[in-house]
N, C-alpha and C positions, 0 to 999 in steps of 0.2 A: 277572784271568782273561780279560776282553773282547780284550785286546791278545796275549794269549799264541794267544787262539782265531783272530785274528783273521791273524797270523802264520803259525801253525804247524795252524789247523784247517781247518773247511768255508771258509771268507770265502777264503784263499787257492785251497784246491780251486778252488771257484764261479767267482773271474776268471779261473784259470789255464784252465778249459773254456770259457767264454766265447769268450778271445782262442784257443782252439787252434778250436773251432768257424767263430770269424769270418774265421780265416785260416786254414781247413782244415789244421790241425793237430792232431795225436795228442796225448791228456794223457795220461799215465803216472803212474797213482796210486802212491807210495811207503808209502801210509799213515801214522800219526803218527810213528812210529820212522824211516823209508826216503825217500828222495830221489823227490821228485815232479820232475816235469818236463813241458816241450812240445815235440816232438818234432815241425818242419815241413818240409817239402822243398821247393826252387826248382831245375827242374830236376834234373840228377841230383845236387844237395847235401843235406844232411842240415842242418838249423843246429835245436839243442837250446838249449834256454832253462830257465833254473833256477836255484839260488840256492846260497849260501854261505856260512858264516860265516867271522869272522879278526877277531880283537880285539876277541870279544865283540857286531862289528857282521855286522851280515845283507848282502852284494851281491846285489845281481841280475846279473845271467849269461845272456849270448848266445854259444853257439860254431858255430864251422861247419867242419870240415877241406876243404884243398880240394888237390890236386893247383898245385904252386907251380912256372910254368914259368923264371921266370928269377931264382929264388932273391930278389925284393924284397920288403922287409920296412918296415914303419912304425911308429909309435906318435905317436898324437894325445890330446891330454888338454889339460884343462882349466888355462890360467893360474890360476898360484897365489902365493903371495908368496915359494917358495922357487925354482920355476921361474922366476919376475919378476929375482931378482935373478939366477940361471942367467943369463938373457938379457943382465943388465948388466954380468959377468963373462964374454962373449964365449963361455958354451955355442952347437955349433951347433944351427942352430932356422932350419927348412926356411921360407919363403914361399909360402903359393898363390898370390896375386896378389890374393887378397880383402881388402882392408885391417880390412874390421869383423872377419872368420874371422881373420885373422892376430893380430889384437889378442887375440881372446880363448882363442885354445888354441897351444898350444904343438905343433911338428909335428918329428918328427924321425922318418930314414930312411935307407936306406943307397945311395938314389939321388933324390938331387934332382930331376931330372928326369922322374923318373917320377913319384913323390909330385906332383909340379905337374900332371902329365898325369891322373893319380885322382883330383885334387879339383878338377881342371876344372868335372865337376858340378854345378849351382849345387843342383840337388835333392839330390845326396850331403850338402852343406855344411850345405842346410837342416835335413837327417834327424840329423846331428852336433850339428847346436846346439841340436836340439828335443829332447836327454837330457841335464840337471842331471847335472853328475858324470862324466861319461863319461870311460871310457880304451879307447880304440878302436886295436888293435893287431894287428899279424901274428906269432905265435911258431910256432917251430919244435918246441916238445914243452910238455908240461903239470907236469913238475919229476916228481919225484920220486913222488907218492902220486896223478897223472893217467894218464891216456891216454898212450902213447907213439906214435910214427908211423913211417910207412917212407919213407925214404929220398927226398925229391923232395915229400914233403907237409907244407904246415905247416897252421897253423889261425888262421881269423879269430876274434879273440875280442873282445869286447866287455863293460864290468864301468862299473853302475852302483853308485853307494855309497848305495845304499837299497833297502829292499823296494816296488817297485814296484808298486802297484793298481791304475793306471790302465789299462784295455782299451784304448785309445786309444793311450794311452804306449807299451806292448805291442805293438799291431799295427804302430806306426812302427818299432820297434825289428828289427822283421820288416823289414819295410821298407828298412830300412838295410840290413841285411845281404843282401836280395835285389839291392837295386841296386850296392851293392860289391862284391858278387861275378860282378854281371853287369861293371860297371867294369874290376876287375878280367881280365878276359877280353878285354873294349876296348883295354887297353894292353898283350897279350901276356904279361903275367903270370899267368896261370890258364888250366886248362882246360878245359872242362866234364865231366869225366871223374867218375867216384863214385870217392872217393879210397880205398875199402875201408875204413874206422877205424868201431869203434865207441868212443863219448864215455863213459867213468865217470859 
């Protein structure tokens, strides 16, 4: 029961106000049965935090919609042994120009160029390697049983493969998304605009 409470009761509440307190964001109690969540804004974005299951396993979840000005899209994740061989079978697989960040995530996008101009950042880079697990990505809708969006907006999302406790952990993860969205805006792909969406 410690683990189930520890999951799904007060221990998650208690960090999840924590980190919405420490980085002035809104908790959204779901209660035991309902989808809890933190609800923070940078500027005029919205970026919710909250969790998920799928095969049994719990993610942690960061999303943010945001008004997408020149349709560029990413997705960054973590070297793995099946991505490894991807890369020895000639999948393409973007370079920042960081050889340690290159080695260990795999980067693809549908503009070179710009993906190199976003992770210019050495503090973006750092905030991506300080989450175990990360798939850090731009899509354009949430499938089938999410959010859908209008037309010009997609959403930055971000999916740890664990339930995350650490406040710390938490507030970087803030963090990230505050600076790649501000990034994001640097390289003419976003705009500061409230993209109108509410998040499921």
């Amino acid at each position: 029961m410690g683990l189930l409470r520890d999951i799904f009761g007060t221990s998650k509440a208690a960090i999840w106000k924590d980190v919405a307190d420490e980085a002035k964001g809104h908790f959204v109690d779901g209660g035991f049965f309902g989808k809890s969540k933190v609800v923070f804004t940078h500027g005029q974005w919205s970026i919710t935090l909250d969790t998920y299951t799928a095969d049994s396993a719990m993610f942690t979840r960061m999303r943010a919609p945001y008004v997408n000005q020149d349709g560029f899209r990413f997705d960054i994740f973590f070297e793995d042994f099946i991505s490894g061989i991807g890369k020895r079978l000639g999948a393409q697989d973007i370079q920042s120009g960081d050889a340690d960040f290159d080695d260990r995530f795999v980067i693809r996008g549908n503009d070179e160029e710009k993906a190199r101009e976003f992770l210019a950042s050495p503090r973006l880079r750092q905030l991506i390697e300080a989450q175990p697990s990360i798939r850090f990505e731009v899509r354009n809708d949430e499938g089938w049983f999410g959010s859908t969006f209008p037309d010009g907006v997609d959403e930055l999302c971000c999916t740890c493969g664990e339930f995350i406790y650490d406040v710390d952990r938490l507030k970087a993860l803030y963090e990230l998304f505050a600076v790649a969205l501000d990034r994001l805006c640097h390289i003419g792909s976003a705009y500061k605009d409230d993209p109108q969406v509410d998040l499921k």
